[in-house]
C-alpha positions, 0 to 999 in steps of 0.5 A: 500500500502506498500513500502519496503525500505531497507538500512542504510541511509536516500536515500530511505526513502526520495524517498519512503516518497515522493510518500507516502505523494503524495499518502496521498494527493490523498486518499490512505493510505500508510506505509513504512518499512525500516532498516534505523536508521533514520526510526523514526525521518523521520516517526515524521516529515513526519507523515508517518507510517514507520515500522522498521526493524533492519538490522539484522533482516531484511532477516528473518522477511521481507517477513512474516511481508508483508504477516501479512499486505497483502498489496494492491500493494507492492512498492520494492524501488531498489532491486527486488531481496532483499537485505540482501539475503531474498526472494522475489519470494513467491507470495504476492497476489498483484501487486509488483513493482519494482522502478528501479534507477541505479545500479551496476546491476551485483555486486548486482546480484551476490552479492544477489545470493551469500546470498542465495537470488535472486528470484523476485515476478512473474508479476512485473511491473517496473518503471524506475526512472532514465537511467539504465545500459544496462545489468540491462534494459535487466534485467528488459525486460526480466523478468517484466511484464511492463516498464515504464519510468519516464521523470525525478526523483522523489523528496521529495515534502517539501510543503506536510510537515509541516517543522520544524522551521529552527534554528534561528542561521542558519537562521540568517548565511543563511540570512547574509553571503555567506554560502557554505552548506555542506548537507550529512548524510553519513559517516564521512570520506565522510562529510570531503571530502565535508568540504574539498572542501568548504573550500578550495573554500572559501579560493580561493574566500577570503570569505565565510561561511562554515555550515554542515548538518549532523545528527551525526555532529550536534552541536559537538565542532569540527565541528562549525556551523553544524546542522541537518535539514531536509528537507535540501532542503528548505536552498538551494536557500539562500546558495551560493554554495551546496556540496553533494555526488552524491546519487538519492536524492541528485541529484533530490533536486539539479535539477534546482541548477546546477550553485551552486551545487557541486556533489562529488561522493562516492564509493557504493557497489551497486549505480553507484554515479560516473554515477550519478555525471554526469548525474546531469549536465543533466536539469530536464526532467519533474516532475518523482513525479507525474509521479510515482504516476500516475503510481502506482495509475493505477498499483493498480487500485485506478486511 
């Protein structure tokens, strides 16, 4: 089985990681192939195969190298269409699915159609993982072969890794103070807009500690007290107050946190972050993990 998990950030490695290692646990060998920088560290972590890409790369070696691995069944986590203007309409000689979130279905169409690519694999199933966009469902319905509907996200299953030991020095901040975490592996600009609202919530309270966790901002002079971790997750319930954007995954490891969890969203070309940041004030519906995976078990005909 093989997931295809474009993009620049950790986003949908994390979900495609997810159902990787819920399909190790049931037997079924999985590899993930991604144009992510943080492909290797993720693979070291997780013990996941990951295959990466470079982003330049990508349109012009992607569809023959899973023609070379002639996967079972083929997972495209959130573009059908591609992504940097390859196609996906060849005929791959197994099941495809395709992971529907929400997007700006008719800025990435366009956008795709533009680079040359937009063709999508014949017979794809599609499984809705979060509310779409009205045009983006009539997509779906009238050009996949099967929906079907996830009653809550998917998110990461921290207890299928073997996590690494949190730093003893923010072990102790968690422990002892009243910590605002900032958790964001995005851009800069976008980090200090998170830095900005907890500071100025801790100037309101009188009291409180800021930390960051961020892999470009770990351990620099400007930025005390940040860290990189992953899965950040597991620091949550110790925080006093979780600052995020508005990313799928930020918002499922946020589910059941919603007293504390402050979601900012940012601008994406094609991920509607400003629709999610509303909808994470919605409680969880369910376990879309096990769901997914029920789902993809029974599509490939392991189940």
């Amino acid at each position: 089985m093989l997931f295809v998990a474009p993009g620049s950030g950790l986003g949908h490695l994390v979900r495609t990681g997810a159902l990787a290692l819920a399909l190790e646990k049931k037997q079924v060998v999985s590899a993930i192939v991604s144009s992510s920088p943080w492909a290797q560290g993720f693979s070291r972590i997780t013990g996941l195969g990951v295959i990466f890409v470079p982003p330049e790369h990508w349109k012009k070696d992607i569809s023959g190298l899973v023609h070379r691995i002639n996967p079972r069944l083929l997972v495209l986590d959130s573009f059908p269409l591609g992504f940097r203007g390859e196609s996906f309409g060849d005929w791959f000689g197994c099941p495809v699915v395709y992971l529907a979130r929400h997007l700006k279905f008719e800025a990435y169409y366009h956008r795709l159609t533009s680079l040359g690519g937009g063709a999508y694999p014949p017979n794809m199933t599609s499984i809705i993982i979060e509310d779409l966009e009205a045009r983006h469902q009539d997509w779906l319905e009238k050009n996949t072969r099967k929906q079907a509907r996830l009653c809550g996200r998917i998110r990461f299953p921290e207890s299928l890794i073997k996590a690494p030991e949190i730093p003893k020095t923010l072990k102790s901040l968690l422990d002892n103070e009243s910590v605002h975490l900032v958790v964001h592996s995005g851009p800069e600009h976008e980090v200090d807009q998170l830095i900005l609202r907890a500071k100025t919530a801790i100037r309101t309270a009188g009291a409180g500690k800021l930390i960051v966790i961020n892999p470009f901002l770990a351990g620099r002079d400007d930025v005390p007290d940040s860290f990189d971790y992953f899965p950040a997750s597991l620091l949550y319930a110790k925080a006093h107050r979780i600052y995020t954007g508005a990313g799928y995954n930020a918002v499922a490891e946020g589910a059941g946190q919603t007293d504390k969890h402050i979601v900012v969203p940012f601008d994406r070309h094609y991920d509607d972050q400003f629709w999610r940041a509303g909808d994470a004030l919605v409680e969880s519906r369910g376990d879309g993990l096990a769901q997914a995976v029920e789902k993809i078990l029974e599509i490939s005909g392991e189940s």
